[in-house]
N, C-alpha and C positions, 0 to 999 in steps of 0.2 A: 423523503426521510431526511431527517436531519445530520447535519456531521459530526452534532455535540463537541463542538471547539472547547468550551468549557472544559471537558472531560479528558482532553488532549493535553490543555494546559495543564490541568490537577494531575497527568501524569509525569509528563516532564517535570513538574513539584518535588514530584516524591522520587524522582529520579536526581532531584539536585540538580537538574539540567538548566543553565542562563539561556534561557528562549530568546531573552531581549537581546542578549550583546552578541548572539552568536549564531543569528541568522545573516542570511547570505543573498544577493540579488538572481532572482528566477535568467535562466539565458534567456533568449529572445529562441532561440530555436527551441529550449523546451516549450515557451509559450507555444509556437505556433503548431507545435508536435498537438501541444493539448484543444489547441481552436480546431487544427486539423481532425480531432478524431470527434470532436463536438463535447468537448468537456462544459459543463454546466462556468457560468462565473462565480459561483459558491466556492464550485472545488477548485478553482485555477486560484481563488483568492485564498485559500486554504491553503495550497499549496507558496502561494507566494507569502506569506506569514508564516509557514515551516519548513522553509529552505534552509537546511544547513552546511556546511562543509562537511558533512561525515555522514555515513547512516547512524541512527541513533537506538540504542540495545534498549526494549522494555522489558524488562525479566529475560526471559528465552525466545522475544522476539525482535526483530528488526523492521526500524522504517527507514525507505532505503532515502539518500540522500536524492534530492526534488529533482536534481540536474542531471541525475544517472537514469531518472526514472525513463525517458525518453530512450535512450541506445537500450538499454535491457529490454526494454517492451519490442526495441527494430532486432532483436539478435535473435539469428535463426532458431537458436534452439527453442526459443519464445515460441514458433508458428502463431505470429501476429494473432494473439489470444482478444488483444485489446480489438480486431475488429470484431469478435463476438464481447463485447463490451465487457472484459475484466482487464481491467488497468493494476499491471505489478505492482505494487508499493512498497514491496519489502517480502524478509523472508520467515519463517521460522527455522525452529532450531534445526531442524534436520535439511535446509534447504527446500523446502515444498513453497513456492511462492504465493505470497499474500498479496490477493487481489481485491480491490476495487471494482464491485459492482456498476460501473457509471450509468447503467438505467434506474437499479431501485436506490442506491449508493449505500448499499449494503457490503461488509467483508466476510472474504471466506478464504478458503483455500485452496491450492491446486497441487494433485499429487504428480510432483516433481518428476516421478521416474518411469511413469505413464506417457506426460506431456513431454520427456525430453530421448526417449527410448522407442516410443515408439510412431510409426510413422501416420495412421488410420485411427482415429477416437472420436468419440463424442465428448462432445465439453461438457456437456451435462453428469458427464458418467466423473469426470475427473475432478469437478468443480464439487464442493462442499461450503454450502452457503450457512453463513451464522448466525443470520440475520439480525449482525448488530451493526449500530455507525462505526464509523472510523473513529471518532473519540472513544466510543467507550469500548472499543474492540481495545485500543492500545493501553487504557486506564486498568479491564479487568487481566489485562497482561500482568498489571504491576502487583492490583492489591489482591488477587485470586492466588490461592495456594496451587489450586490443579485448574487451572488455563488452561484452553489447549494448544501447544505449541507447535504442531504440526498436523499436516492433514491425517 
């Protein structure tokens, strides 16, 4: 599947967001966070073309800033989700984390108070897949009146 970058940029647009002058250089330890977990070079280059200093608000959702992405993924409350291949990206409104499918590279979401409460789940049971790209998950963020902002 694609990441539809196009649809990424046409959000930060309508967000007013300066993509060009306010991106930021990927660490070297995120890189090898994302080599280590077998990240495609699509999405490591994706990411390295929307690093920014900040997370950045799409409507009611968050993309977390590329350099954070790595410790949130290592923090226990996480139970390293990323090695059943959903990589955190950000959050929605209520805090439920927006993950990165990094097999089909599809988003969806994960119910936050399931994944961080309790100790015994099944990812399948907590995971809500949307089966959209990461461009146009964060594009219909912006131009969709009822979005969905949380799992």
């Amino acid at each position: 599947m694609s990441l539809d970058i196009s649809l990424f940029k046409n959000a930060l647009k309508i967000q007013n967001y300066d993509f060009d002058n306010e991106t930021i250089k990927v660490t070297d330890k995120t890189i090898e966070f994302f080599e280590s977990i077998n990240l495609s070079s699509e999405v490591i280059d994706f990411f390295k073309t929307f690093s920014f200093r900040e997370e950045i608000e799409f409507g009611n959702v968050y993309f977390n800033c590329v350099n954070k992405i790595r410790t949130e993924n290592l923090e226990e409350e996480n139970k390293e989700i990323y090695k059943k291949n959903l990589l955190i990206i950000g959050s929605g409104l209520n805090g439920d984390p927006i993950v990165l499918n990094t097999k089909t590279m599809n988003v969806g979401y994960i119910f936050h108070d399931i994944l961080w409460e309790e100790e015994n789940f099944e990812i399948d049971k907590i995971y809500i897949d949307l089966k959209m790209s990461i461009g146009n998950f964060f594009y219909k963020s912006v131009t969709e009146e009822n979005f969905p902002i949380d799992a």
